[in-house]
N, C-alpha and C positions, 0 to 999 in steps of 0.2 A: 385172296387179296394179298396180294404183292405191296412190301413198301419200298417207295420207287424215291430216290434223290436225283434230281434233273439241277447240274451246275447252266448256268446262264438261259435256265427256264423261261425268263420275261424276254427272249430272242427274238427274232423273229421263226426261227425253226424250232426252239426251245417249247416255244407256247403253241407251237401246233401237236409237239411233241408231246406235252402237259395235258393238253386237252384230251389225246387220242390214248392216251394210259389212264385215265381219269374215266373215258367212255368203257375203258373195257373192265371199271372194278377193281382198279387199285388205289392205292394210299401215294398221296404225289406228295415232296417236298421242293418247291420249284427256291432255289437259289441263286441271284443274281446280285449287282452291284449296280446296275444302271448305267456302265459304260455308253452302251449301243442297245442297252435292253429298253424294254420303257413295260412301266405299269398297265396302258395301254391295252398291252399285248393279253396278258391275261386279266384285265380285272370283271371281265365275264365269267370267270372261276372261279374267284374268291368267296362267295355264296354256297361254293360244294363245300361240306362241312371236315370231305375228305382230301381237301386242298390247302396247301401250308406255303405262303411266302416268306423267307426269309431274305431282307438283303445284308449279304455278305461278299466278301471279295477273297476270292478262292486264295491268293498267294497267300494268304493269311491259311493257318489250321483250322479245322474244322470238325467239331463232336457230336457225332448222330448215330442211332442204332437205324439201319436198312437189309431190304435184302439187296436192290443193285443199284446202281449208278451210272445217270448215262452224263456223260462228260463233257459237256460242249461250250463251254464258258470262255469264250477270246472274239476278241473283233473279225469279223473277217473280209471286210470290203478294205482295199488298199486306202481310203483316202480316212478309216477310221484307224487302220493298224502302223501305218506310216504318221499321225497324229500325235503319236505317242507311243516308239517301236520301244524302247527299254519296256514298259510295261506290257507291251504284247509281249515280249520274250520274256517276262518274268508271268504274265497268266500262263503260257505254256507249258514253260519248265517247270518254275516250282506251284505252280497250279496243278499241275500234273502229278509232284513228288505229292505233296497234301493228301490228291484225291486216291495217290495208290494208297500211303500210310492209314488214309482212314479205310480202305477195301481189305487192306491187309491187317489190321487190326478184328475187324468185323468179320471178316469170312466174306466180304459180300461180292459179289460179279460186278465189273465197272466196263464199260462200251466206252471207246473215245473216239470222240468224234476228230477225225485227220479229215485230208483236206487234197484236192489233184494236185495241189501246188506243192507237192512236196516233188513232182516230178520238172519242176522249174518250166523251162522253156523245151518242150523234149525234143528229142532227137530219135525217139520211137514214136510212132503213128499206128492206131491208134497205142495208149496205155496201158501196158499189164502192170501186173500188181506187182512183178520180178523184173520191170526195169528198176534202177535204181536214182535217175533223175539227172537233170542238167541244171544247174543251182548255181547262181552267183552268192557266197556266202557274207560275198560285204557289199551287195546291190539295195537298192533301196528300199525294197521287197523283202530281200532277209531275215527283217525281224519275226516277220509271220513265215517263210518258208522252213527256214533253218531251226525254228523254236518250234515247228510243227515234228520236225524230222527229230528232232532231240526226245521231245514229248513219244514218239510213236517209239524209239530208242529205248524211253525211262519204262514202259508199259512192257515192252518184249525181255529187258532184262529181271521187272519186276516178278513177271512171271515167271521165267528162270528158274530165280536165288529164293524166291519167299514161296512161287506156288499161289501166286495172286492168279485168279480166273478173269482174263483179259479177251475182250475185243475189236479189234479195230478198224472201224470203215475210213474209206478215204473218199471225200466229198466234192461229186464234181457240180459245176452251174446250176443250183437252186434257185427257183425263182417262184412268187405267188403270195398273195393278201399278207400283209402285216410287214414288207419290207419295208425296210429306212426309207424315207424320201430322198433323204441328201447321202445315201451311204458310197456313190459314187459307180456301184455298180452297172451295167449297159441295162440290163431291163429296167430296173427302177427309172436311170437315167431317162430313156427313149421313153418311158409311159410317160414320165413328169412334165419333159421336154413338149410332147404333143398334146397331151391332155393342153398345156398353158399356150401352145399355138408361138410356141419357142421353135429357133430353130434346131435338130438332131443333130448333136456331136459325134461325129464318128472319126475315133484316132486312127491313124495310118491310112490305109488306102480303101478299109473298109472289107478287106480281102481275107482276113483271117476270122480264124473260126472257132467258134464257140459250142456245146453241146449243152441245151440246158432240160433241166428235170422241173417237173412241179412238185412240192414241197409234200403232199400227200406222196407221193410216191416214195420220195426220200423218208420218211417218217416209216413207212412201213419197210422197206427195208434193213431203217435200226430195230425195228425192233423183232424181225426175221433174225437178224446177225444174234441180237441178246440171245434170242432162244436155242440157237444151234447148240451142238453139241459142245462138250468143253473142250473136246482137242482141238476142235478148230480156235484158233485167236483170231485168224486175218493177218494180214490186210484183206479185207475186202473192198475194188471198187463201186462205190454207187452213185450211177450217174445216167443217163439217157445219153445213147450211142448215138442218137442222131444230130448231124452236124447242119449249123448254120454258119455264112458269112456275117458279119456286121451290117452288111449293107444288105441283105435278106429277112434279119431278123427287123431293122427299123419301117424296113416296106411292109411287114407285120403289123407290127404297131402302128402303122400309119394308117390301114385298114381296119383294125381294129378299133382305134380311136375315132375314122373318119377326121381328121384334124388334116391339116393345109401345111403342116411343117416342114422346112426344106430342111435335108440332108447337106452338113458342112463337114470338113475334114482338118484335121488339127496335127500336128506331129505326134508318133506313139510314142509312149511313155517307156523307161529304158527298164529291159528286163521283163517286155509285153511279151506271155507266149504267144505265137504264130496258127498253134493249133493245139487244139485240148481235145480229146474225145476220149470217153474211155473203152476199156475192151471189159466187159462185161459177163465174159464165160464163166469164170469163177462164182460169181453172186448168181447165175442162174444154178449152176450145178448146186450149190451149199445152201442157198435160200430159197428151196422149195420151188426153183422156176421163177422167182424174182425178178423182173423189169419192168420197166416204166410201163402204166399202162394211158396217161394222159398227155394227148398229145398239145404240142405249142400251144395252135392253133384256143384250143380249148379252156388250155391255163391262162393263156392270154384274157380270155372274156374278163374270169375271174380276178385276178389282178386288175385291172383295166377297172373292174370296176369298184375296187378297193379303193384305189387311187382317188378314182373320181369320189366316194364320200368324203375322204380323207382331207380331196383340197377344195368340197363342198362346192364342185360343179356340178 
C-alpha cells in the first residue's frame, strides 16, 4: 500500500483518479480548495476508511508525509481559468514550487499533470512532445498556457539541482461523468445544450478540430507515467489521436441524445487553436503500449448519461 497525495482530488479527473488508486490498495490524500472541484465528485469515498479529504489551496505550503504525488490542482476549462487568470498563474507557479518543496523534502515522486496547451495554437500537426509551441504570452489564454509552461519549467529544473523524481504528462481533450456543467468546455457544452433541446454553439465555422479521450483512459495512462522508470520524467503526450471537427463531434451528441437541437455558429474566440491532435509514439513506446482504448462513440453514452441524472431528465 502506497500513500498517494492527489492536489485537486475533488476534479472532475482528480476523483476518477482518487477512486482508481483507492481500487487498486492504496492510502489516497485527495486535496482540493473547491475552485472547479466540488464535493460531489468524491463523496462516494469518504466511507473508505483509507480516504482522506482535506481542503486546502496548494499556493499556500503544505505538510504531509507520502510516497508520491500526483499534481493536478488548477482550473482547466478557459471560461473558469480566464475567471480569475492571476490565480490560475499563481496555482501553477507557486502551486507547483510547494508541491516540489514538499517531494523534495520527503523523498517522494510527484507526476504533474501539464496540459496540450502549452503547445498554444500550433503550427506542427499532429504534436510531438519536442515541438516547443506557438503561445501568445499576453493573449487571453496565457494565464493557464504560459503558467503551465513555467510549471513544467519549475519540475524539469527541480529535478536538475535538488534530484526531485519528476514526471510529466501533458493532457490533451478529456472528456466523461463528473464534468462541470457550466465549465464552458465543447463536450460538456454540446451534451448540456441538447440534453435541454437548446440550440448548439459552435465557434467559428465548425471546421477545426479537436481530439478528445475518455477519462478512464487518461487516468490509466498517469498512472503508467508514475510507474515507469526514473530516468524517464516526460513529457509525455496523453491524449486520443483521433481527430474530430466541431461540427462532427455535435452531430454526435445529437445522436446520442436524440435531441432536436439546431447547430448555430458564433465568432471564435481569439487565440482558438485550429487543430490539436496529439502524436502519441512516445506514450506507446514508455507506457507499456498505452493508448486510448474507448472510443467517442462509447464515452459519449456514458457522459450523456451523467448529464442526464445530473440535470434530472
Amino acid at each position: 500500500m502506497k500513500k498517494i497525495l492527489v492536489t485537486g482530488g475533488a476534479g472532475f479527473v482528480g476523483s476518477h483518479l482518487c477512486e482508481r488508486l483507492l481500487n487498486e490498495g492504496n492510502e489516497v490524500i485527495c486535496l482540493d480548495n473547491y475552485f472547479t472541484g466540488s464535493k460531489n465528485n468524491i463523496v462516494h469515498l469518504l466511507d473508505n476508511p483509507f480516504f482522506e479529504l482535506i481542503r486546502h489551496d496548494i499556493t499556500m505550503p503544505f505538510f504531509i508525509e507520502v510516497d508520491e504525488i500526483y499534481n493536478l490542482a488548477c482550473p482547466a476549462s478557459p471560461i473558469h481559468y480566464q475567471h480569475n487568470p492571476i490565480k490560475t498563474i499563481k496555482t501553477s507557479v507557486m502551486g507547483s514550487i510547494n508541491m516540489l518543496g514538499l517531494a523534495k523534502r520527503i523523498g517522494a515522486k510527484i507526476l504533474h499533470a501539464s496540459t496540450s496547451e502549452v503547445y498554444g495554437d500550433p503550427e506542427q500537426h499532429p504534436q510531438k512532445e519536442s515541438y516547443w509551441g506557438n503561445v501568445n504570452p499576453i493573449g487571453t489564454r496565457s494565464c493557464y498556457d504560459e503558467g503551465k509552461r513555467c510549471a513544467e519549467s519549475l519540475f524539469v529544473n527541480y529535478h536538475l539541482q535538488n534530484k526531485v523524481r519528476i514526471k510529466i504528462i501533458r493532457i490533451f481533450n478529456t472528456y466523461g461523468p463528473r464534468m462541470h456543467p457550466n465549465d464552458g468546455r465543447v463536450v460538456s457544452n454540446f451534451i448540456v445544450q441538447a440534453l435541454k433541446g437548446e440550440d448548439i454553439t459552435i465557434f467559428g465555422d465548425g471546421k477545426q478540430t479537436r481530439s478528445f479521450q475518455y477519462v478512464d483512459d487518461l487516468v490509466e495512462g498517469m498512472i503508467r507515467m508514475m510507474n515507469t522508470d526514473e530516468s524517464f520524467t516526460g513529457p509525455v503526450n496523453i491524449g486520443n489521436p483521433g481527430e474530430f471537427t466541431m461540427i462532427e463531434l455535435a452531430e454526435k451528441v445529437l445522436k446520442t441524445t436524440g435531441s432536436k437541437s439546431k447547430l448555430v455558429f458564433l465568432p471564435l474566440p481569439a487565440d482558438d487553436p485550429t487543430q490539436r491532435q496529439p502524436d502519441i509514439s512516445l506514450a506507446k513506446q514508455m507506457l507499456n503500449g498505452w493508448e486510448p482504448t474507448i472510443p467517442l462513440e462509447e464515452g459519449l453514452v456514458k457522459t450523456v448519461q451523467y448529464f442526464k441524472n445530473l440535470l434530472n431528465l
